[in-house]
N, C-alpha and C positions, 0 to 999 in steps of 0.2 A: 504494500500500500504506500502511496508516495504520500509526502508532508500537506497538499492540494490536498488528498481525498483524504485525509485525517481530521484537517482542519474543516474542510467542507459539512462535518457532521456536526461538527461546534450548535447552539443556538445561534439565529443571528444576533441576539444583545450581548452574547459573550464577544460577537467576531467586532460588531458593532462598536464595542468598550475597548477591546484589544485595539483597535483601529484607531481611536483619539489616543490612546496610551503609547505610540509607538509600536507596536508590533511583538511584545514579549512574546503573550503565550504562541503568537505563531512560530519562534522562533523554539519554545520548550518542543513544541510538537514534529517541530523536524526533527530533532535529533531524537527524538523519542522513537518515530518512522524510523530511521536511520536502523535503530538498534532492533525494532521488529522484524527489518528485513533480513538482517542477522540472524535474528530467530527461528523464522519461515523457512532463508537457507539452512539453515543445520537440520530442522525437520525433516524435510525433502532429503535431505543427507542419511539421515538415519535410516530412512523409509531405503534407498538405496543400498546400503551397507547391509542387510539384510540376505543380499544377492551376490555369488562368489565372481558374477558377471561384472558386475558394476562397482562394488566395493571398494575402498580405500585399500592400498597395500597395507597399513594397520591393522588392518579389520583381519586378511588373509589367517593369521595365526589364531585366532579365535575361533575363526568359520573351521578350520580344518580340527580343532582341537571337540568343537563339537561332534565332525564327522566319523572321528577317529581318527586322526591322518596324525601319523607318526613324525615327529618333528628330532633332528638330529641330537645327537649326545653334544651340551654344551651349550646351545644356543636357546634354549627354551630362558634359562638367565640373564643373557643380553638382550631377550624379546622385552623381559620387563622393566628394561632401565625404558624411562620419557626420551633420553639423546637418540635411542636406535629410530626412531619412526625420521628423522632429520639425517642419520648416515643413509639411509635404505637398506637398513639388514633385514627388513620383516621381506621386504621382496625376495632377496637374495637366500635366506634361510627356506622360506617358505614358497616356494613358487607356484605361482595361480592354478597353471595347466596341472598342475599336481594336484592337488584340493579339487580342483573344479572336477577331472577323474574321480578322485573318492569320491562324492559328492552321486554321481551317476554311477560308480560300482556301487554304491549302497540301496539306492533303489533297485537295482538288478540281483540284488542279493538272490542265489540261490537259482539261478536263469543258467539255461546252457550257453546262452547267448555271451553272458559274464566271463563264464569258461573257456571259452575260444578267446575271448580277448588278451584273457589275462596268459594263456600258453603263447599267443601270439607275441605278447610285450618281451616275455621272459626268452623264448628261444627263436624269435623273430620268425618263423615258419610258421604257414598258412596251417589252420586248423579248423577241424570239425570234432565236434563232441555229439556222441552217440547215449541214448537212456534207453539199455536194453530191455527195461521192463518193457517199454512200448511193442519190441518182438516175441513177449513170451504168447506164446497162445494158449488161450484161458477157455474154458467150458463159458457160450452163448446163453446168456438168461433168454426163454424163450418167452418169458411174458413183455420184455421190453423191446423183443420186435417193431419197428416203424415203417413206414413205407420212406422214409429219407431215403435220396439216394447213395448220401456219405458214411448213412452209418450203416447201409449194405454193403459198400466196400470196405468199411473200416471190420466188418467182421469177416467177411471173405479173406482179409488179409493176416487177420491173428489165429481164425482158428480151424481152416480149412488145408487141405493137402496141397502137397507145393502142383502149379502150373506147370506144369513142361513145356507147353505152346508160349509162353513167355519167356521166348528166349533172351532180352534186354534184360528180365529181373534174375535170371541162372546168368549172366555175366557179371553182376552184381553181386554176386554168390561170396559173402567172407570179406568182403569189403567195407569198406565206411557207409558205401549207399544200401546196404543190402534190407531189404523190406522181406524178407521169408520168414516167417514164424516160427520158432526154436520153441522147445519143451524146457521146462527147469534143468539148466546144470548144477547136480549135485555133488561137488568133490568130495574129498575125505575128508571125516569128522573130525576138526580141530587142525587143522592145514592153515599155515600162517602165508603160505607161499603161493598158492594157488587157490582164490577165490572165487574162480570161477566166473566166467563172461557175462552169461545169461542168467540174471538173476534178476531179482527186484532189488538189489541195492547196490548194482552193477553200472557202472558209467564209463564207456571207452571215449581216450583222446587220442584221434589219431593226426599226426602232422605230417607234412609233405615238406621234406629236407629240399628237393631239388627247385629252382626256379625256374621259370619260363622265360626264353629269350626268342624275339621276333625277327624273321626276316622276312623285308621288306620288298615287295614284286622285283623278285631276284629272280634270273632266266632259272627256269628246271630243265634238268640233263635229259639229255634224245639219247636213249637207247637204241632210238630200233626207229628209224624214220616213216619206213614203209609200212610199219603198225603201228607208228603214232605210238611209241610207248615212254613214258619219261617218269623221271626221280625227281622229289620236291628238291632234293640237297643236292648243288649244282658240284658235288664230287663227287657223283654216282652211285651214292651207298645207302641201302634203308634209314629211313629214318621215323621215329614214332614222331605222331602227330600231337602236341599236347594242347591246352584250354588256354586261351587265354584269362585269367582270371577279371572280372567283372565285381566293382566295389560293391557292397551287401548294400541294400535299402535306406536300412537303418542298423540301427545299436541291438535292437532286440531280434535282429533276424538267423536262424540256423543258418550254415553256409551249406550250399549246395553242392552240385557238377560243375555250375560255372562260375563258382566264386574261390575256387579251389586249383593247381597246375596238375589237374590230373588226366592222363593219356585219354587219347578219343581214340574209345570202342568202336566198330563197325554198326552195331546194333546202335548204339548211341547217337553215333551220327546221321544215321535213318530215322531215328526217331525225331530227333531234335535240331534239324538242318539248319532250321531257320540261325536258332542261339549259336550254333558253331561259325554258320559259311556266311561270307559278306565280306566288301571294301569295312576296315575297322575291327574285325573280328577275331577269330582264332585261325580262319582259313579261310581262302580268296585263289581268283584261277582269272588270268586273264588271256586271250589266243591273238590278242595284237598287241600292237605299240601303244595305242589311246587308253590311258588311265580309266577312263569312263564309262567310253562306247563299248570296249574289246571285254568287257569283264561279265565272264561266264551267266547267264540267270541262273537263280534258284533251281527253276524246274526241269534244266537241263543237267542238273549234278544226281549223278546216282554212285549209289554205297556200293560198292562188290570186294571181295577178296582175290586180291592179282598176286596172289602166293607163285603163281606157276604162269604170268602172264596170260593165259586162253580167254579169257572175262572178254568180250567184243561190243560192246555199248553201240545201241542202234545210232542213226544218221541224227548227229542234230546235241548228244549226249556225250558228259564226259564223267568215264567212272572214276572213283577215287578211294584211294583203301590207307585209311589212316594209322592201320596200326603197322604199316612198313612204308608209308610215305609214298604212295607211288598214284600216278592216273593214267589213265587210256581215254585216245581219242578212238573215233570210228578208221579206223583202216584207212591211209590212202589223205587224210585229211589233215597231217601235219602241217602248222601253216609257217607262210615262209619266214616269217617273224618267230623271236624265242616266244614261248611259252613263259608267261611270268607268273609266278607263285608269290603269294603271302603264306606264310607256317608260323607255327611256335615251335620250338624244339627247350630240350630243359640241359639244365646244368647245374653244380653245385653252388657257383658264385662266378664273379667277375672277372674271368679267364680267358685268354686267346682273343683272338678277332669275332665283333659283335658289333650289334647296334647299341650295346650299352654306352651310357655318359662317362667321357675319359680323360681325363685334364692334357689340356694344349701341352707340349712340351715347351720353357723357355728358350726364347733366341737370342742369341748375346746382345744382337744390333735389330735392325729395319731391314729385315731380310724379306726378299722377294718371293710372292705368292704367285704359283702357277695352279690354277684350277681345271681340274681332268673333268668331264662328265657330258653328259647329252646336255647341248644348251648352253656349255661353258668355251673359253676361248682355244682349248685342246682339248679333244678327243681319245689319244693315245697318251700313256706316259712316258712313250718315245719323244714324242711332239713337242712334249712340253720340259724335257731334260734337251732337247737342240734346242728346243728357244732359248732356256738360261745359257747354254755353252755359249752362242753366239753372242748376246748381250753382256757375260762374262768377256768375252774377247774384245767387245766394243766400251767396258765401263770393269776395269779391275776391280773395283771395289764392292761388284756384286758378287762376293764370294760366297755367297750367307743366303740359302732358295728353301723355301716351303713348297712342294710339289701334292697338294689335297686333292684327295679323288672324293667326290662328290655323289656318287651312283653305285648301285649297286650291279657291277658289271663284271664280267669275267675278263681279263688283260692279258692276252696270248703276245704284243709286242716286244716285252721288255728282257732281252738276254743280257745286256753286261749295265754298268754304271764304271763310269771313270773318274775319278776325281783328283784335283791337281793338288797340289800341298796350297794350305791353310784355306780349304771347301769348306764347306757346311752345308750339308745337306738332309735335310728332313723329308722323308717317304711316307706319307700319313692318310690315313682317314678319317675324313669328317665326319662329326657326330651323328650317329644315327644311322648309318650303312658300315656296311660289312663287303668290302671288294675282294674278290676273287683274284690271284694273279699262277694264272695258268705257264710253266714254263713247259715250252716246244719245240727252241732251238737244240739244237748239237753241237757239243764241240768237237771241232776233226772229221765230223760223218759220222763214227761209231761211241766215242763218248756218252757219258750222261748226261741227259737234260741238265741245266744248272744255270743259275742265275749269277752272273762272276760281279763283282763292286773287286774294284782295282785302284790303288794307290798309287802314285806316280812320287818319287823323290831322287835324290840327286844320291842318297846314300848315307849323308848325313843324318844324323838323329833328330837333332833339332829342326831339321824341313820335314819330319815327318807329322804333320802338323792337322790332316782330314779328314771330318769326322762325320758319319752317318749316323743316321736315326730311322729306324723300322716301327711301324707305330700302325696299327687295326687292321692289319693286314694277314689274308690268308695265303699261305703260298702250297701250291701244290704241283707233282708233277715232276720235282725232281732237286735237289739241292741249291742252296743258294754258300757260295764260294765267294772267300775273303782272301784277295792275294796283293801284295805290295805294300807299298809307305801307305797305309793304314793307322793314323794314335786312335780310332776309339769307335767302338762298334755300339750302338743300344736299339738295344730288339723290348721295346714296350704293346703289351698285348694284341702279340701277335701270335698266328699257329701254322707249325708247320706240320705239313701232313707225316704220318709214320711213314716210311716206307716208300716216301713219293707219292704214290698211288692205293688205292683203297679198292679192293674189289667190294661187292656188293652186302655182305654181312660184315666187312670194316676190318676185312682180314689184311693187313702191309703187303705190295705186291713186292716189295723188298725188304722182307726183315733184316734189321740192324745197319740199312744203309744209312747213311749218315745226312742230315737236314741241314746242317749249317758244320762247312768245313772251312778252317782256318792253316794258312799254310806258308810261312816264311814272309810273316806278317806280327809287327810289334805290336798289334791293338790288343788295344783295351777293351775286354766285352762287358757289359752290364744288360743283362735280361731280366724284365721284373714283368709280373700277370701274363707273362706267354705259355704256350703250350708246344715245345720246340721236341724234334725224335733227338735222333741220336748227335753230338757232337761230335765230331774229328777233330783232334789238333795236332798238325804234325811237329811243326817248331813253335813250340809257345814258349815268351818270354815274362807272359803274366800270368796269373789266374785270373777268371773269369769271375764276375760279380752276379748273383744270382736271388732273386727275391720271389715269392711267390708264381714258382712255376710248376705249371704239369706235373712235366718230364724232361730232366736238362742232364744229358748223357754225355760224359766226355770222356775220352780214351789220352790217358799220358804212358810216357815210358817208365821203365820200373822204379829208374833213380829218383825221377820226378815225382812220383807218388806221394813219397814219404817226406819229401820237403816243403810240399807245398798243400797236404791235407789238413795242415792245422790253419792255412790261410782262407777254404776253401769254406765257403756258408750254407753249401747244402748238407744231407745227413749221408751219410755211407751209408748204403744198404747192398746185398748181393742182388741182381739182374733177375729179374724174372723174367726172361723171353726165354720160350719151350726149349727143352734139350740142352742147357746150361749146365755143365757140369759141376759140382760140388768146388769147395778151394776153404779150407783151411786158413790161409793167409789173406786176407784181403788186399795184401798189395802187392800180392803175386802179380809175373806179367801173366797178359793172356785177355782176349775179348771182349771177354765175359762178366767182368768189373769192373763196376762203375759207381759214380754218385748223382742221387737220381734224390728228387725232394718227394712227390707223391706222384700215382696213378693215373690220367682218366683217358675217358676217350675222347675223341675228335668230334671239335663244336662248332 
């Protein structure tokens, strides 16, 4: 209320008196206003403070002590000195996003929905929580029969004999989704160990360790032209098809098949096309180059199993068998454009070449940007390694090129790289695609395939001065070779295939050939988040720096072993590739031994 509307309530013989007298009491009733505004604001304050939304940082340690929210050892004493609310320790101690959680776990108290949350915060991995009571199946009161049609199926489904003509819910069979009605499991009386699944005070949480990683209308591999037959995964090899998961609703919702990274069934996908297939989805098919126009319909995608290739999808129809990644056109109809896939495919984490988010690598200087892709100013990343050479030739000081490939494309141009002492060169991919580089050349005619990066020096140590950068890149098809005045190699997630080549269950069509071969070369390597086969090094003057990889395999001579295993950051383990003879010594010479960090397969 302003000082005007306080005073306006006056009689007029009081405003009337005040008015010959000077003006006092109007002058009492302003600051009077003054001080009920005060008032009014604090009210409204309070009314707010109420709410862990709106509340003072003050307030935060109170609202959580109500909720229950556990406040750190130590600080519960500094809340109550009057100076903390003036440092900002109530914020800092007690943080909002915190409280505000308790606050909504506690109304979920006892919810499955709570459950899944809370496995999700603790082990980061997608979850679904199961309440097997709801599968036991119990004797039907026959007096509570309805004509509802939900509580017809809800009793068909607890207390009737399993469907066989339901073959989607027998694939579902022992799994998280599984809807078949079990009898009480009764273990052994007084069993501390085994409790038993199916019970009425039984609760399974199951979590899905691996993630799903997308690639993006990437050409699929042509098998067989003349039958139109092709691989989602443009290096030839099955691959399962998994879900892209879809955010839940809300806070109170179970997670489903699609809020979850679990493989897509054949049944499943028949069933449920729509939630899997589409531009944005889990899976997408396009048969031209247009984004828009070329992309498959719905009602032209049918489910089959191409276990054995025979599957022939009529005129017009394109089959697709998600649990080994593969589709069929009709005979005869390959068209003359790649075939472009959308997939998820899963992994354990942030490994090798991907569309995942990857921090830029620093450049010393104002280094020059050549961009590879459909629509960009090169095409090949031959094209754009002559562009810099020549503008290098014409301007010395462009020693320093970012060479980004933009598309998700397979790169059959690229056989050697050269580079002059004090280069810089970064080989990279842009966020969010996953580039293919297919090697095709020969050296000599009979040679291996191999990608050669070549250092140029005068002999001197100190001009050996250029250094490369490998960064989102898949290389396959044959080794990539490190030879000359080379100081410094860094391969940042990238993968190289095992073996060169992959036949079709992901077998190495060369076991134990070597991926990245280093040879009468001073560099420095550093690999971190790759997924690289086997190493070579014939003359190394360094050890190799190694951080979160695969598989990083390198072969030294016997002297070498022992000097340079205590410099060396990955773990010793013995070789598990088949037919591996036993060895006593671990730094025996011989093959067979090596230092490898972890397992996986090819992503």
């Amino acid at each position: 209320m302003t000082p005007d509307e306080l005073y306006s309530l006056l009689p007029a013989v009081h405003r009337r008196r005040d008015a010959e007298q000077g003006g006092p009491l109007r002058a009492l009733l302003t600051i009077v206003a003054e001080q009920a505004a005060v008032v009014q604001e604090d009210i409204e304050r309070l009314y707010d403070n109420w709410f862990i939304e709106t509340c003072d940082d003050w307030v935060v340690p109170y609202i959580g002590d109500l909720v229950g929210y556990e406040i750190l050892p130590g600080f519960a004493a500094a809340l109550s000195d009057d100076t903390s609310r003036a440092t900002g320790l109530p914020s800092a101690a007690v943080p909002r996003r915190d409280v505000a959680d308790t606050v909504v776990n506690r109304r979920r108290k006892g919810t499955l929905a709570l459950l899944e949350d809370l496995a999700s915060d603790v082990a980061g991995w997608p979850a679904r929580v199961v309440e097997y009571r709801r599968l036991l199946c119990v004797t039907q009161p026959v007096r509570r029969y309805t004509s509802d049609g939900h509580n017809a199926r809800r009793r068909s489904a607890r207390g009737g004999l399993v469907d066989v003509r339901r073959a989607g819910t027998l694939d579902r069979l022992g799994g998280p989704f599984d809807e078949l009605a079990r009898t009480v499991e009764v273990p052994r009386a007084g069993s501390t160990r085994r409790p038993g699944r199916y019970g009425i005070q039984s609760v399974g949480l199951h979590l899905w360790r691996l993630r799903t990683y997308s690639v993006t209308r990437a050409p699929a591999y042509c098998l067989d032209r003349d039958r139109a037959c092709y691989t989602f995964n443009v290096l030839a090899i099955d691959t399962p098809l998994f879900t892209a998961p879809v955010p839940e609703p809300s806070s109170y919702h179970v997670a489903d098949e699609t809020n979850v990274p679990e493989p897509i069934g054949r049944r499943a996908l028949a069933e449920r096309l729509y939630d899997y297939y589409g531009p944005g989805k889990s899976l997408c098919v396009w048969t031209g180059p247009d984004a828009e126009d070329s992309v498959v319909p719905l009602g032209r995608i049918v489910v089959a199993d191409l276990s054995d290739w025979q599957y022939r999808p009529d005129a017009g129809q394109v089959a697709v068998d998600p649990v080994l990644g593969r589709l069929v056109l009709p005979p005869g109809t390959a068209p003359a454009h790649d075939v472009r896939v959308t997939y998820h495919h899963a992994f354990s984490g942030d490994l090798g070449g991907g569309e995942y988010p990857r921090p830029e690598p620093a450049t010393a200087g104002a280094a020059e940007r050549y961009r590879v892709g459909p629509g960009e100013d090169h095409h090949s990343i031959a094209d754009a390694l002559g562009r810099w050479r020549e503008e290098k030739r014409g301007h010395p000081g462009k020693a320093e090129a970012v060479v980004e490939i933009t598309a998700n494309e397979v790169y059959e141009d690229l056989t050697d790289i050269r580079l002059d002492p004090g280069d810089r060169l970064t080989l990279r991919a842009a966020d969010g695609v996953r580039p293919v580089i297919r090697l095709t050349g020969r050296r000599g005619g009979d040679g291996p395939r191999a990608l050669t990066i070549t250092g140029t020096a005068s002999g001197c140590r100190s001009e050996v001065t250029a250094r490369i950068v490998l960064d989102g890149l898949v290389v396959t098809g044959g080794s990539v070779r490190v030879r000359g005045g080379l100081d410094r190699l860094v391969v940042r997630h990238c993968t190289f295939v095992p073996g060169w080549e992959l036949e079709a269950r992901g077998t190495p069509l060369a076991p134990g050939a070597p991926s990245l071969d280093i040879s009468d070369s001073p560099v420095r390597t550093t690999t971190a988040s790759s997924a690289p086969s086997w190493w070579s090094r014939a003359t190394m003057r360094r050890s190799p720096t190694v951080s979160n990889c695969a598989t990083a395999c390198w072969t030294r001579r016997y002297a070498r072993r022992r000097r340079s295993a205590a410099r060396t950051t990955a773990t010793q383990t013995s070789c598990s590739r088949p037919g591996a003879p036993p060895s006593s010594d671990p730094y025996a010479p011989g093959p067979w031994n090596c230092w490898r960090t972890a397992c996986c397969t090819e992503r």
